[in-house]
C-alpha positions in Angstrom: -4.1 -29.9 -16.0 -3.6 -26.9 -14.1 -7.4 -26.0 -14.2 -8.5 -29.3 -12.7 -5.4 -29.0 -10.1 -6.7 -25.4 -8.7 -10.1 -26.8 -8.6 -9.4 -29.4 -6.5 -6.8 -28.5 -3.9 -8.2 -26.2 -0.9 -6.3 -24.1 1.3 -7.6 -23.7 4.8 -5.9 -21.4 6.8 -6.6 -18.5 9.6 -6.1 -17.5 12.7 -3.1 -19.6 14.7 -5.0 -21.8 17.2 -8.5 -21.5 15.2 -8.8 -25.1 14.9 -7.0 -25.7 11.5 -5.6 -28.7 12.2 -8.3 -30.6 14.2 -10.9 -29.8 11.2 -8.2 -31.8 8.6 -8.0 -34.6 10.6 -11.9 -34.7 10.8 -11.7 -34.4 6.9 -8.9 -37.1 6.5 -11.6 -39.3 8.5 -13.6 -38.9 6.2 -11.4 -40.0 3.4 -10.2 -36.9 2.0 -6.6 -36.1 1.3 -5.0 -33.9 3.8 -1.6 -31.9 3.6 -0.2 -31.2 7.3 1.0 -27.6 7.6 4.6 -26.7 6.3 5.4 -24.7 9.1 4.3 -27.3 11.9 7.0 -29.7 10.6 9.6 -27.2 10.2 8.9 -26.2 13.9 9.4 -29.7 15.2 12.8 -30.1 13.1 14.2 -27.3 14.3 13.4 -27.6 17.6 15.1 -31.0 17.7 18.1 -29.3 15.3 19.8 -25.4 15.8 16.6 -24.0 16.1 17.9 -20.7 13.6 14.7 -21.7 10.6 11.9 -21.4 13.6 9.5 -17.9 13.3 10.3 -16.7 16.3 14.2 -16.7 15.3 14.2 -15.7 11.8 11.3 -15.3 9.9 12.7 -15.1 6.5 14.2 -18.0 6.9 11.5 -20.0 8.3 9.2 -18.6 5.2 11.5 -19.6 2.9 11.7 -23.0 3.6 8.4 -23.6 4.5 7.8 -22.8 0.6 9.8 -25.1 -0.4 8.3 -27.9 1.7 4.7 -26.2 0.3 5.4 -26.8 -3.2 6.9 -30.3 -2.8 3.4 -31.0 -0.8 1.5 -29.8 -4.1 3.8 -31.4 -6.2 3.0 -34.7 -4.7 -0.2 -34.3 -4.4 -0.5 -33.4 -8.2 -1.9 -36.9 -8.9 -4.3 -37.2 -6.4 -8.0 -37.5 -7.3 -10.5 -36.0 -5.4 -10.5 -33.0 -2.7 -7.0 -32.4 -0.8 -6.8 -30.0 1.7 -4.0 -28.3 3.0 -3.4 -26.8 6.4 -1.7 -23.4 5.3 0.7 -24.5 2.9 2.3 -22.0 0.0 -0.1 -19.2 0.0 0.7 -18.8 3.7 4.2 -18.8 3.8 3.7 -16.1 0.9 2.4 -13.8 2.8 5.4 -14.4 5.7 7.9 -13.7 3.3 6.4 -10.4 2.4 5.7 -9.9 6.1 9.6 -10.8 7.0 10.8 -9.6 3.4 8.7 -7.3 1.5 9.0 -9.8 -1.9 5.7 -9.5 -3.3 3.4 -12.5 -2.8 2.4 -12.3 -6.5 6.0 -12.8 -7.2 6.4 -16.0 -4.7 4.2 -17.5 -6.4 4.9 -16.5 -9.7 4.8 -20.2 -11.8 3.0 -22.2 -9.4 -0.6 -23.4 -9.9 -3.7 -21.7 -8.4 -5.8 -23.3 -5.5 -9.5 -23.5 -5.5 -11.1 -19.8 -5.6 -12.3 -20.4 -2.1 -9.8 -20.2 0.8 -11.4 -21.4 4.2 -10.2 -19.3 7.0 -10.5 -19.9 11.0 -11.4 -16.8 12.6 -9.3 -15.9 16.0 -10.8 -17.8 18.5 -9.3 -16.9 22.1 -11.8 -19.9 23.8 -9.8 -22.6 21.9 -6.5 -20.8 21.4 -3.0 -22.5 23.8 0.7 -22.0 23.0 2.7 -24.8 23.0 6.5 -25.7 21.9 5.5 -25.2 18.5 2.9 -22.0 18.5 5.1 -19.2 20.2 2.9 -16.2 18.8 0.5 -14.5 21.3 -3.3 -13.6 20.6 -2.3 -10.6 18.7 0.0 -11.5 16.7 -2.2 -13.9 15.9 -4.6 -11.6 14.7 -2.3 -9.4 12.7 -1.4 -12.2 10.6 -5.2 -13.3 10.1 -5.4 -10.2 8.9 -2.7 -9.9 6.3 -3.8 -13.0 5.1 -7.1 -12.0 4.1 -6.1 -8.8 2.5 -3.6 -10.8 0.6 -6.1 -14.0 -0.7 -8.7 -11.0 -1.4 -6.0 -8.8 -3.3 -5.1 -12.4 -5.4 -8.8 -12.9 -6.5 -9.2 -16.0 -3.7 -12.5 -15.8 -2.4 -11.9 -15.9 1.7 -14.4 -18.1 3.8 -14.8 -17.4 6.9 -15.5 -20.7 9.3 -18.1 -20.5 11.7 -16.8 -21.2 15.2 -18.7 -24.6 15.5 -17.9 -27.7 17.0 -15.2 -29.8 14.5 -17.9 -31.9 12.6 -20.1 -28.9 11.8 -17.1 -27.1 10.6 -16.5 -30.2 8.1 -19.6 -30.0 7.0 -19.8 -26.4 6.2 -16.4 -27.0 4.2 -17.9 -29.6 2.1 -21.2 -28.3 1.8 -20.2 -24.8 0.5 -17.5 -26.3 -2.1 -20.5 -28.5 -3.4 
């Protein structure tokens, strides 16, 4: 089970404002099973709420729980035939919590099934990048975290991807086309 679980379930992540989300709902148009980003919907609670889980705040906090939401997503996807993609998602907010904590990523995820070996990652992308209400970090932050995130998928034995900055359909196809 956990073989056919890892190679099934794809974990595109990236640059913040690369165009993560756009490209899943171009997938989820084309049938696929798509996972919204953990740290989207915490945002939005907690902006409604006390605001003390959001990035910006506490980002210890906010990695934390947007594990938690992460493995539920898996764990509800479990079943699912087929590709399912997931926008960030676990191996993400692994890498935050060693950011904001220094607990080892390996030991995050530590009991919890493997994704597919190739993580698709958006590049940063300053042409499409806005901030908004939810997406308080500036271009350089930005990059800082695309950067820990590939070291860490690299130093895991993922196999990063880099997407090419092409319009959303291209970008779906070269996601299907290179896990073929």
């Amino acid at each position: 089970m956990r073989n056919r679980i890892a190679s099934r379930h794809v974990v595109i992540s990236g640059c913040s404002g690369g165009g993560k989300s756009t490209l899943l709902v171009e997938l989820r148009r084309r049938g696929f099973e798509t996972v919204e980003e953990p740290g989207r919907r915490i945002v939005e609670e907690e902006l409604r709420g006390d605001g003390r889980a959001l990035p910006w705040i506490d980002l210890e906090v906010f990695a934390r729980r947007a594990i938690k939401v992460a493995a539920a997503d898996r764990a509800r996807m479990r079943r699912t035939e087929g590709w399912v993609f997931f926008d960030r998602g676990l191996l993400d907010a692994a890498v935050a919590l060693e950011h904001a904590s220094g607990v080892p990523v390996s030991e995050t995820l530590s009991g919890h099934d493997r994704f597919h070996r190739q993580v698709f990652l958006t590049p940063l992308w300053p042409e499409i990048y806005h901030r908004d209400s939810e997406r308080q970090q500036d271009l350089r932050e930005g990059a800082a975290e695309y950067h820990r995130l590939v070291l860490a998928f690299d130093r895991l034995g993922y196999e990063p991807v880099i997407l090419p900055k092409l319009n959303t359909t291209a970008r779906a196809d070269f996601v299907l086309n290179t896990l073929a």
